[in-house]
Backbone as CSV, one residue per row, in Angstrom:
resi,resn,N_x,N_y,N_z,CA_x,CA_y,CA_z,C_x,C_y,C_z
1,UNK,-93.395,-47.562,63.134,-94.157,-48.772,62.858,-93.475,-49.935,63.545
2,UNK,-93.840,-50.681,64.159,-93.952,-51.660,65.035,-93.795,-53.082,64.209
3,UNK,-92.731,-53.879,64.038,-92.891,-55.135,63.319,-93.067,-56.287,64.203
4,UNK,-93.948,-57.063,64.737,-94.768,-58.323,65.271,-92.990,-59.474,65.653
5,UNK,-93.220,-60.241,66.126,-92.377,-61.261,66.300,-92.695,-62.035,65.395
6,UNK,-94.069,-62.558,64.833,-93.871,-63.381,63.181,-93.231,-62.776,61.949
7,UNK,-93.095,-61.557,61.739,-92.349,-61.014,60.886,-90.937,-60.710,60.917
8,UNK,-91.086,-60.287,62.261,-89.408,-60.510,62.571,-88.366,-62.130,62.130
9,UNK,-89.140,-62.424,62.996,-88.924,-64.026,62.332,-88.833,-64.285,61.105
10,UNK,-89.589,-63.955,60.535,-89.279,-63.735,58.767,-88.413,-63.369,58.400
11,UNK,-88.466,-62.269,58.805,-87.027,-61.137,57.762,-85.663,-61.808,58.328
12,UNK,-85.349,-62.632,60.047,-84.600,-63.320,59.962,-84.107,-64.690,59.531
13,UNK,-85.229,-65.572,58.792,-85.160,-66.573,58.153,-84.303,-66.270,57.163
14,UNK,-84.904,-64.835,56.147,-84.873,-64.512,55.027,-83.451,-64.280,54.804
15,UNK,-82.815,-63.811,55.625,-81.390,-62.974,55.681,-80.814,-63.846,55.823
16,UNK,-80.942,-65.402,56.891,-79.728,-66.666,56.980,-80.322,-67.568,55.850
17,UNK,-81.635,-67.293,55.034,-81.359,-68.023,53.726,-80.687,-67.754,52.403
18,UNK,-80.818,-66.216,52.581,-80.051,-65.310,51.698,-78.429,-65.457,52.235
19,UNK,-77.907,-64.827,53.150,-76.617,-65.651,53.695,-76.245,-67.050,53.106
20,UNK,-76.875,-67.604,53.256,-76.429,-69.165,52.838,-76.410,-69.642,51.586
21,UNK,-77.441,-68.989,50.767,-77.304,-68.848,49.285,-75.800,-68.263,48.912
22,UNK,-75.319,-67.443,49.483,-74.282,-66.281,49.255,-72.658,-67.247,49.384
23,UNK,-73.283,-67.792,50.561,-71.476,-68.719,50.775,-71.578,-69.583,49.408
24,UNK,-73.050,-70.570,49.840,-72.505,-71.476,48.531,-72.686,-71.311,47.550
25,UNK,-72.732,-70.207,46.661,-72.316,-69.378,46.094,-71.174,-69.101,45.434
26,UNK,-70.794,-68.863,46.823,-68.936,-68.606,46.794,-68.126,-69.576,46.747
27,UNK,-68.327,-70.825,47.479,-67.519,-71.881,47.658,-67.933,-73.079,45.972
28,UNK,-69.300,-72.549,45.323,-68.835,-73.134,43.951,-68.145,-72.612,43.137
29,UNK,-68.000,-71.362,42.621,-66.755,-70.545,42.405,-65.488,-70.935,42.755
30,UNK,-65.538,-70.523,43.915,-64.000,-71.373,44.465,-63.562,-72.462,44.007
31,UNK,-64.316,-73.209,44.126,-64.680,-74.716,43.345,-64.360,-75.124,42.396
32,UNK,-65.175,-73.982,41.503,-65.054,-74.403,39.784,-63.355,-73.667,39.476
33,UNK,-62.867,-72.462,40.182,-61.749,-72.013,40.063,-60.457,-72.901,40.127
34,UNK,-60.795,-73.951,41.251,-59.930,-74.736,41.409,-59.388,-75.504,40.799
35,UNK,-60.546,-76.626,40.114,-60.698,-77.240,38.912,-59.860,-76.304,37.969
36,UNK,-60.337,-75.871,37.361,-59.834,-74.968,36.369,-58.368,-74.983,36.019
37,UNK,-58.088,-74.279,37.950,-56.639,-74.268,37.757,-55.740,-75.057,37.912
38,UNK,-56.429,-76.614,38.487,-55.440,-77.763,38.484,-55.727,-78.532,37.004
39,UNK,-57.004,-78.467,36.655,-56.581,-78.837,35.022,-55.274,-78.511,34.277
40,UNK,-55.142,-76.924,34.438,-54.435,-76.672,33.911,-52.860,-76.701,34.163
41,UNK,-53.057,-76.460,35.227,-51.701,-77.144,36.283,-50.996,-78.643,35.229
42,UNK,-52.298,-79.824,35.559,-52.294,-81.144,34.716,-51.602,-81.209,33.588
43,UNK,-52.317,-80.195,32.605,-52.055,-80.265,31.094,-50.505,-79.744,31.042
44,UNK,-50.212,-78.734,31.714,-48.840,-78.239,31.459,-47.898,-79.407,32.178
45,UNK,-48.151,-80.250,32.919,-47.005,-80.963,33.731,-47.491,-82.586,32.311
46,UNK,-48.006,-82.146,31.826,-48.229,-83.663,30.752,-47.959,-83.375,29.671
47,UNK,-47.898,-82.248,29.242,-47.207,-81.430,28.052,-45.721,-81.150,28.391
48,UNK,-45.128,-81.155,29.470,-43.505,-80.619,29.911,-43.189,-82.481,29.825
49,UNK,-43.900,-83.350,30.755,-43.483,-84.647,30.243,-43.309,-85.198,28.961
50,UNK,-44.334,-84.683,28.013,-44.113,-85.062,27.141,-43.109,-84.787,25.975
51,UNK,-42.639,-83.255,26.164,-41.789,-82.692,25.821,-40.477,-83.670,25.859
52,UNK,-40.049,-83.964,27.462,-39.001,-84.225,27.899,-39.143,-85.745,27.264
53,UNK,-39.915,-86.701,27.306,-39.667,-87.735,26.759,-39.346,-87.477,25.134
54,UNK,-40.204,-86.379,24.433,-39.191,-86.485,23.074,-37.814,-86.255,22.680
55,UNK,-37.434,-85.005,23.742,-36.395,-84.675,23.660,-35.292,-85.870,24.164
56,UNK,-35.673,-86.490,25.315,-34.987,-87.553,25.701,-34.779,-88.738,24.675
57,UNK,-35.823,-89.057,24.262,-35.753,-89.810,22.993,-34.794,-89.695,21.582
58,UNK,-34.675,-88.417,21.336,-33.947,-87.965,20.182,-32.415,-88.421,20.435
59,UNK,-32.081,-87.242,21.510,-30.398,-87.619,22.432,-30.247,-89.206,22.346
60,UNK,-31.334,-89.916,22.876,-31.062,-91.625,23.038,-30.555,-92.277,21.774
61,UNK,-31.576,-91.720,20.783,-31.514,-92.154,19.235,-30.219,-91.305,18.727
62,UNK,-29.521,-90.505,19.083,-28.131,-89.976,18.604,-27.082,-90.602,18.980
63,UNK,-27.250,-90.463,20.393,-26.405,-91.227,21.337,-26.446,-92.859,20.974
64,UNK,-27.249,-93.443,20.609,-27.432,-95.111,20.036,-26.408,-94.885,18.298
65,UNK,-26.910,-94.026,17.945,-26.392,-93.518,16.494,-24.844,-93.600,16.107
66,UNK,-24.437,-92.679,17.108,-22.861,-92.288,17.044,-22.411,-94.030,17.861
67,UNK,-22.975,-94.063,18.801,-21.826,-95.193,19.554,-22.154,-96.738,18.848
68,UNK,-23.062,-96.729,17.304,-23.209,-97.612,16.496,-22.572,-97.173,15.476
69,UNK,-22.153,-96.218,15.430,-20.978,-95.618,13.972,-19.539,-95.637,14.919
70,UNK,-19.873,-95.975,16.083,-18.105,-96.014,16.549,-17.518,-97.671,16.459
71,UNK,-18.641,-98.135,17.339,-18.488,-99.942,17.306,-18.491,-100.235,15.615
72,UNK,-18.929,-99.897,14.753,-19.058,-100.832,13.474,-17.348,-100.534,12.885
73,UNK,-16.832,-99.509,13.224,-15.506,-99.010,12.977,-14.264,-100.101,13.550
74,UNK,-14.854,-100.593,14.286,-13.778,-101.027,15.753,-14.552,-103.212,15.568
75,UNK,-15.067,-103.483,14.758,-16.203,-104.491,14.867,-14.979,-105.811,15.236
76,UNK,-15.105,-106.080,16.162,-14.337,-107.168,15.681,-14.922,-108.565,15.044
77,UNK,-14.342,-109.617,14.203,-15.084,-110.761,13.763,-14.056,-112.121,14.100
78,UNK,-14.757,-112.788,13.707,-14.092,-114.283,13.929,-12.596,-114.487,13.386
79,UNK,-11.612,-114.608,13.553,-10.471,-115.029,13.093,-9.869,-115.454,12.554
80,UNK,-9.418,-115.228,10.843,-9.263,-115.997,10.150,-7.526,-117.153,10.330
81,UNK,-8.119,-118.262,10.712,-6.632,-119.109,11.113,-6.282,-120.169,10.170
82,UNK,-4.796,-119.659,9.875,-4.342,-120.401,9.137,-3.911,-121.309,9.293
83,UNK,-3.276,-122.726,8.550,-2.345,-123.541,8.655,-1.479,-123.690,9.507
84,UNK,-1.013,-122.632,10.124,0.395,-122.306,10.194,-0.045,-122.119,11.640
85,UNK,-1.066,-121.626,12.229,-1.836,-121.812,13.207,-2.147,-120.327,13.549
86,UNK,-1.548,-119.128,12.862,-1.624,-117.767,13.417,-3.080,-117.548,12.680
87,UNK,-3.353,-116.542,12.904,-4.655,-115.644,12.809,-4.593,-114.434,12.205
88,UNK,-5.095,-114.078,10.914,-3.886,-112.931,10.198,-4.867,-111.849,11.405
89,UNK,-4.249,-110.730,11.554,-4.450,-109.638,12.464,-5.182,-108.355,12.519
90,UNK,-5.749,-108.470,11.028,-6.872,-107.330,11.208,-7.940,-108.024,10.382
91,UNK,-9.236,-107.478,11.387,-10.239,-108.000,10.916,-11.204,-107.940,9.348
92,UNK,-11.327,-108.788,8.814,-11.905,-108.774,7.303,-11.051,-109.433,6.366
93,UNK,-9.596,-108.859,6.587,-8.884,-109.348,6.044,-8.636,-110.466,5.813
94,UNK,-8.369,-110.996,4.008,-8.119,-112.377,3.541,-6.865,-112.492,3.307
95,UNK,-5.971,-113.861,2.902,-5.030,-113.937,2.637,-4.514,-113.374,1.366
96,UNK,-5.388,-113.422,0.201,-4.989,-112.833,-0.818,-5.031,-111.095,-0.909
97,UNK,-5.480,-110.860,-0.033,-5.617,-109.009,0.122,-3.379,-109.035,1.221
98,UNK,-3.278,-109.644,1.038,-1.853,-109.241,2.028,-0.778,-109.073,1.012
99,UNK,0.397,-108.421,1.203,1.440,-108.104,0.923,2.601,-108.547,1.299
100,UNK,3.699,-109.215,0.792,4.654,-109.658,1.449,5.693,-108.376,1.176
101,UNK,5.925,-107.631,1.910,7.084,-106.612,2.508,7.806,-106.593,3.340
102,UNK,8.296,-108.106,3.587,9.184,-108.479,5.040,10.379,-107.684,4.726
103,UNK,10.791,-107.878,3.118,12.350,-107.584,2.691,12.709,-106.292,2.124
104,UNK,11.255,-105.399,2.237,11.643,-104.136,1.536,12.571,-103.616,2.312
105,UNK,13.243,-102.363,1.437,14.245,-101.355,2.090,13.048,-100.267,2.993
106,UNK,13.407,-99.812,4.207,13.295,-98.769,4.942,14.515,-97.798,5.031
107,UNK,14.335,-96.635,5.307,14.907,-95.943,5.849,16.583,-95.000,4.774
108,UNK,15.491,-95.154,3.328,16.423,-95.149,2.489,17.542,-96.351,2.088
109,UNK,16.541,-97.357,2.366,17.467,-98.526,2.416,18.973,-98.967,3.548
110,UNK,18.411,-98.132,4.298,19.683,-98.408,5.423,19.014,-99.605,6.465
111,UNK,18.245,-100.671,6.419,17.303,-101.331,6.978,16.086,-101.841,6.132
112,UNK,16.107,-103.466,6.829,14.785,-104.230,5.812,13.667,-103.534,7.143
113,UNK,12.694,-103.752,6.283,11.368,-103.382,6.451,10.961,-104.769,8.142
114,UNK,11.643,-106.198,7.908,11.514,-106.944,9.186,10.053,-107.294,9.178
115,UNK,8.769,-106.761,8.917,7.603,-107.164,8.908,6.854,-106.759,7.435
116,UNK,5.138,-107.155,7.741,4.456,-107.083,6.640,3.833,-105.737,7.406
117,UNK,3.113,-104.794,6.246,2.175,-103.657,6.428,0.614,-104.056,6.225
118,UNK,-0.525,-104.566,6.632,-1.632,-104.627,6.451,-2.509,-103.982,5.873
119,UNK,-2.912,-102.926,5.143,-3.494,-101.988,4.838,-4.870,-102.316,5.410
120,UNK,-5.743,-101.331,5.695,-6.862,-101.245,6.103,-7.549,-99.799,6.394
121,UNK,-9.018,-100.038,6.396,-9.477,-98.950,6.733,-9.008,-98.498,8.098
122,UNK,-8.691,-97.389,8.515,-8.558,-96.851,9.542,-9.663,-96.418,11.174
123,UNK,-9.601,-97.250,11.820,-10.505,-97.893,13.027,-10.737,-99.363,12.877
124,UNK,-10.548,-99.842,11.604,-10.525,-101.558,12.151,-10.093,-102.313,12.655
125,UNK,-10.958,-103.198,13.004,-10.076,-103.780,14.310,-8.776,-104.479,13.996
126,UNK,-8.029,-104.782,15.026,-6.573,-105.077,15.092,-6.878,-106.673,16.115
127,UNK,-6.689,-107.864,16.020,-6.783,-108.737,16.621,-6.117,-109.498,17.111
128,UNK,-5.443,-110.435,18.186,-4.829,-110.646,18.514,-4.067,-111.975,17.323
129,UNK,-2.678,-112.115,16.868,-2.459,-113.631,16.047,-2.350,-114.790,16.364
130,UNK,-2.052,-114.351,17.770,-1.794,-115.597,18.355,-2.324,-115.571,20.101
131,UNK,-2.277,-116.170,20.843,-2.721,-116.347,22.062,-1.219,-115.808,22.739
132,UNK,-1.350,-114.877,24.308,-0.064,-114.946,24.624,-0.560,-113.676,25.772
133,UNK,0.609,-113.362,26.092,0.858,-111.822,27.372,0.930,-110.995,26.817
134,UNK,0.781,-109.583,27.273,0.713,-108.449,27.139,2.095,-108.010,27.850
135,UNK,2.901,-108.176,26.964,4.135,-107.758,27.682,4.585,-105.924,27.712
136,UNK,4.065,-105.036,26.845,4.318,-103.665,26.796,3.452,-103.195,25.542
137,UNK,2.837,-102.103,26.631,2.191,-100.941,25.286,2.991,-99.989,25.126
138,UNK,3.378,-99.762,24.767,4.152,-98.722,24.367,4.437,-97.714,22.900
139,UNK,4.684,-96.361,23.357,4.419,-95.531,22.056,5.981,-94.988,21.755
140,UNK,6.098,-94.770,20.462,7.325,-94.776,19.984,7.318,-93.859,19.089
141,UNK,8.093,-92.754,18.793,8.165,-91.786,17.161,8.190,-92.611,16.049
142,UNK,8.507,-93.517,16.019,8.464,-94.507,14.717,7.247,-95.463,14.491
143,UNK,7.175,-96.464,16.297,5.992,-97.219,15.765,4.476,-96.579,15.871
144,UNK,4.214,-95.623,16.580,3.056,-94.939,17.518,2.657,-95.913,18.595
145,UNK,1.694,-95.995,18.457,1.039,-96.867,19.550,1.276,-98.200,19.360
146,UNK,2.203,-99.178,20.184,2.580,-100.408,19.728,2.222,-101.421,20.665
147,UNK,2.455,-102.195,20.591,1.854,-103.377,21.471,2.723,-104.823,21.060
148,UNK,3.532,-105.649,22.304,4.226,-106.710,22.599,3.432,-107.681,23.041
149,UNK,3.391,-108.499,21.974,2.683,-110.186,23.458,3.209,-111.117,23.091
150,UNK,3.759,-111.662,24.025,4.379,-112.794,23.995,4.040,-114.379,24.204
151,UNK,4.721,-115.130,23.297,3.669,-116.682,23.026,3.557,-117.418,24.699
152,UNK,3.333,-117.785,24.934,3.368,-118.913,26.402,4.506,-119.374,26.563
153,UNK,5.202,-119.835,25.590,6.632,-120.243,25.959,7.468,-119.248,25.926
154,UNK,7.448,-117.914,25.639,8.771,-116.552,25.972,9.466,-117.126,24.664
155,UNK,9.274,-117.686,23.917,10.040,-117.533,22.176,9.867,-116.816,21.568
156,UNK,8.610,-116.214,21.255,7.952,-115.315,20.405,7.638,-114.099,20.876
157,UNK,7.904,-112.918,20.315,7.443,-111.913,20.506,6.143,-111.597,19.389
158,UNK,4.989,-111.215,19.707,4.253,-111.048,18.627,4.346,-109.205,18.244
159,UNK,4.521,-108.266,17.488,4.552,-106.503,17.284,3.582,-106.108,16.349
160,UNK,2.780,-105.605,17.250,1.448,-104.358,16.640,1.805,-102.869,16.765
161,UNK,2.170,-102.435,15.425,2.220,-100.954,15.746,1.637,-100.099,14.914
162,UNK,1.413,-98.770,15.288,1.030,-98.140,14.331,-0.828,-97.797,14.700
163,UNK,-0.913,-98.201,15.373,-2.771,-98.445,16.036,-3.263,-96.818,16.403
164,UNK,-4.331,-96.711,15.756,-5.069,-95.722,16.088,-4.744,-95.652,17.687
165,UNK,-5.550,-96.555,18.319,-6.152,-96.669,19.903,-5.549,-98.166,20.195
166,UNK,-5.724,-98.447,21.696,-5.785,-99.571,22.146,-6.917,-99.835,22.516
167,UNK,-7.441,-100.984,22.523,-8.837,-101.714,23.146,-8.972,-101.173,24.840
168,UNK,-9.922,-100.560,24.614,-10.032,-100.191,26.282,-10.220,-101.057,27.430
169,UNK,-10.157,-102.400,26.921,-10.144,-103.103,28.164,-8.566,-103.689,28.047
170,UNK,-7.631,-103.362,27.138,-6.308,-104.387,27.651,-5.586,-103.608,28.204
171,UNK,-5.089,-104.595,28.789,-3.789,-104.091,30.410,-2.459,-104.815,30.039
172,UNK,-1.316,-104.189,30.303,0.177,-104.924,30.546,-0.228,-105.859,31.857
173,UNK,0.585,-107.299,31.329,0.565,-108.487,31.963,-0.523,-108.964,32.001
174,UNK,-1.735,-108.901,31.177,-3.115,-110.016,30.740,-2.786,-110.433,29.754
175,UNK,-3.041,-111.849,29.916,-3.227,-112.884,29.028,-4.360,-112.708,27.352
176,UNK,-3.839,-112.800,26.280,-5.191,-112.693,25.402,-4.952,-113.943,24.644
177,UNK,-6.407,-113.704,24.064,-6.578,-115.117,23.250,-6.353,-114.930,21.851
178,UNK,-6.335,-115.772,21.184,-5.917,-115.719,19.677,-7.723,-114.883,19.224
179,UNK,-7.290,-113.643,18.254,-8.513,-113.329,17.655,-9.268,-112.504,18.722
180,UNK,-8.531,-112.199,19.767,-9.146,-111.079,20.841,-8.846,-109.472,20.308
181,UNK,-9.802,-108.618,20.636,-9.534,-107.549,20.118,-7.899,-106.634,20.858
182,UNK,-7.129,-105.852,19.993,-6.595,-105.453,20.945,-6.213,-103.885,20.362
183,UNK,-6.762,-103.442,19.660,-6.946,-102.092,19.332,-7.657,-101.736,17.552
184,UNK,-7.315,-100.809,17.346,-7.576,-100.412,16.054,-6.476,-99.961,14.901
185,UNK,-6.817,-100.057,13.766,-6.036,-99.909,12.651,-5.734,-98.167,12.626
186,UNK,-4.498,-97.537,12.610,-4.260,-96.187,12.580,-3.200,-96.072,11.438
187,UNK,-2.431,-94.871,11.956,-1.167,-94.194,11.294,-0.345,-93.499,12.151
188,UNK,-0.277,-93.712,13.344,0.426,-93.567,14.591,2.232,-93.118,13.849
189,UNK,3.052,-92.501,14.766,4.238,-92.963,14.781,4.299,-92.126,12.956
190,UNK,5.512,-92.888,12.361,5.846,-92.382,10.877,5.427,-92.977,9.699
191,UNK,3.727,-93.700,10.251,3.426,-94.207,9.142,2.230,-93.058,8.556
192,UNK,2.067,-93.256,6.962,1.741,-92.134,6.091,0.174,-92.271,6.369
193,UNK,-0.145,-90.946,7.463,-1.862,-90.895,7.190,-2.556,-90.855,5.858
194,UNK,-2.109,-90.958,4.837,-2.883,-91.300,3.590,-3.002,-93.073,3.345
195,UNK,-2.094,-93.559,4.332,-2.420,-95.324,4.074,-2.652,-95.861,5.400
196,UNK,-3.289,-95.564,6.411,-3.534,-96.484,7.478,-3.347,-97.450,7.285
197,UNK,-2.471,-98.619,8.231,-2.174,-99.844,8.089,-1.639,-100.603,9.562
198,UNK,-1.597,-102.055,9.556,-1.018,-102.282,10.705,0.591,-102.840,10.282
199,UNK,1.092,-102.755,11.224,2.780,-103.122,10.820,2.603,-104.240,11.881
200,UNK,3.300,-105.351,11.604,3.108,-106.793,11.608,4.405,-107.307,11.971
201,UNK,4.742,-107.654,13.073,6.065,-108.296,12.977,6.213,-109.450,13.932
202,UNK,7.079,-110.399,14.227,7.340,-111.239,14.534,8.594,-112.057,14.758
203,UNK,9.272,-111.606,16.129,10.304,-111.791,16.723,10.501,-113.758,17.199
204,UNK,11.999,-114.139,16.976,12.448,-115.334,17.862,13.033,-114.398,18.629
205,UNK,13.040,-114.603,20.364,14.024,-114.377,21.356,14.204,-115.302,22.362
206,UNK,15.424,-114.555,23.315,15.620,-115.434,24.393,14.408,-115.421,25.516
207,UNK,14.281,-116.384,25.695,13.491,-116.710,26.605,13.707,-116.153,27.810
208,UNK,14.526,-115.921,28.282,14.934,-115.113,29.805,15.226,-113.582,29.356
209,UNK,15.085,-113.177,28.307,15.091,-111.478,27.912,13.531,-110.544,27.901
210,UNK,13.380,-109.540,28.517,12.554,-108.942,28.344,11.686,-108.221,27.137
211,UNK,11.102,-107.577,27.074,10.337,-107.072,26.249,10.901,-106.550,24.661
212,UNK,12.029,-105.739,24.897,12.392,-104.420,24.442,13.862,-105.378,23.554
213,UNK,14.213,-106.167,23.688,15.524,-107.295,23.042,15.540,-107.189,21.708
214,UNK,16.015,-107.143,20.741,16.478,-107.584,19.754,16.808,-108.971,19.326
215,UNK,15.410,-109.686,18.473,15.315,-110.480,18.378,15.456,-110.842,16.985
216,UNK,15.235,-112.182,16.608,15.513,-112.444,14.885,14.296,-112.988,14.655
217,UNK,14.332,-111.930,12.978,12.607,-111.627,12.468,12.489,-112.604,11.869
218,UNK,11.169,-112.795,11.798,10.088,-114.073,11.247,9.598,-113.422,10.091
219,UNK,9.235,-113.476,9.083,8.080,-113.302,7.831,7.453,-113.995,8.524
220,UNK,6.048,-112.944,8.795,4.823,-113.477,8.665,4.096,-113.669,7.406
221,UNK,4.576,-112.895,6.440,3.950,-113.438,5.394,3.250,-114.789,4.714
222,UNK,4.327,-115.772,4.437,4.170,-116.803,4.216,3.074,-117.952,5.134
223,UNK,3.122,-117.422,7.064,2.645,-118.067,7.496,1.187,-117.595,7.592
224,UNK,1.162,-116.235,6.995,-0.848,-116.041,6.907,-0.898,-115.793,5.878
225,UNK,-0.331,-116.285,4.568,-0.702,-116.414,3.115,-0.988,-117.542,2.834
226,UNK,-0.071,-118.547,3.375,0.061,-119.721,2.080,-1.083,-120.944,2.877
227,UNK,-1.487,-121.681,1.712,-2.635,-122.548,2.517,-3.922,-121.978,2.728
228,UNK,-4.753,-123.109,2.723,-6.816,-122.662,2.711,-6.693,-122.257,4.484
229,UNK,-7.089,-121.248,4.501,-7.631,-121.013,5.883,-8.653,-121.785,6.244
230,UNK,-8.359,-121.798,7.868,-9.654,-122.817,8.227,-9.896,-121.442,9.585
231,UNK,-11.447,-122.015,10.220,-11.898,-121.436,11.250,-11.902,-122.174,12.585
């Protein structure tokens, strides 16, 4: 049987309309597949973000947590200054919370005591009494972690010992100010970890002698007890 050139023509219309139905067809499939799979692509990269911002969030809020339970330990405050012009040396502390122990026996009584003991919670701050140099940090079996500064005129030795830590920003040979932080309240050295305290002392020396001299002790007592504190 013999098919005409109008029919031929037909059956080839028919086949490149059928063809063409067939791709696009295929290419909406493809299409809708795509979609599909970058939706989902989407949702998982906005769900992993979101993840990571909670998780990031939590750490932030711990991390804010702890290094606000470390600073409130360490807080330093305004300076309470006395009469006398010193600044008693750990922070909170009033005059009537102090102890005068310049004259106790140490050492089985083979030696006065030479300073006052501060009691305090352990991490509070330790402040400077007076304005002066940073003449030596230094750690000792007796004092622990101690600290020398000396007044502007080389008369005075000011002695912090016994300190948890030092203030992470002070250096030997900087200048501090009265009421500057300069470490924390410990039990360093041979003082009794059941009483954290600061040991307090206060040297006259020669002016042309270094750090480490043997000088003649001051009671501080009297000069950050007696009299209304002012600010």
């Amino acid at each position: 049987m013999q098919v005409g050139w109008p029919g031929l023509s037909r059956a080839i219309a028919a086949s490149i309309v059928l063809t063409s139905i067939f791709w696009i067809a295929l290419g909406v499939w493809l299409y809708r597949n795509h979609l599909a799979a970058d939706r989902s692509l989407r949702g998982a990269a906005v769900e992993a973000a979101s993840t990571a911002a909670t998780v990031s969030g939590v750490v932030g809020a711990l991390s804010g947590n702890a290094s606000q339970s470390h600073d409130r330990g360490a807080r330093s405050l305004p300076p309470t200054v006395m009469p006398s012009g010193l600044a008693i040396p750990v922070a909170g502390v009033k005059p009537a919370q102090l102890t005068d122990t310049f004259s106790q026996g140490r050492a089985e009584g083979a030696r006065h005591h030479d300073a006052i003991d501060i009691l305090a919670t352990e991490g509070t701050a330790v402040q400077a009494a007076a304005p002066g140099r940073v003449e030596k940090l230094f750690y000792s079996a007796d004092g622990g972690n101690t600290i020398y500064v000396r007044s502007a005129d080389r008369r005075l030795i000011y002695y912090y010992a016994h300190l948890l830590a030092y203030d992470p920003s002070l250096r030997e040979g900087e200048m501090v100010r009265q009421g500057q932080s300069l470490g924390q309240v410990g039990h360093t050295g041979n003082a009794d970890a059941a009483a954290p305290h600061l040991h307090f002392a206060i040297w006259s020396v020669d002016q042309a002698g270094d750090w480490s001299q043997q000088g003649v002790a001051i009671n501080p007592y009297p000069l950050l007890h007696n009299g209304a504190e002012r600010r």
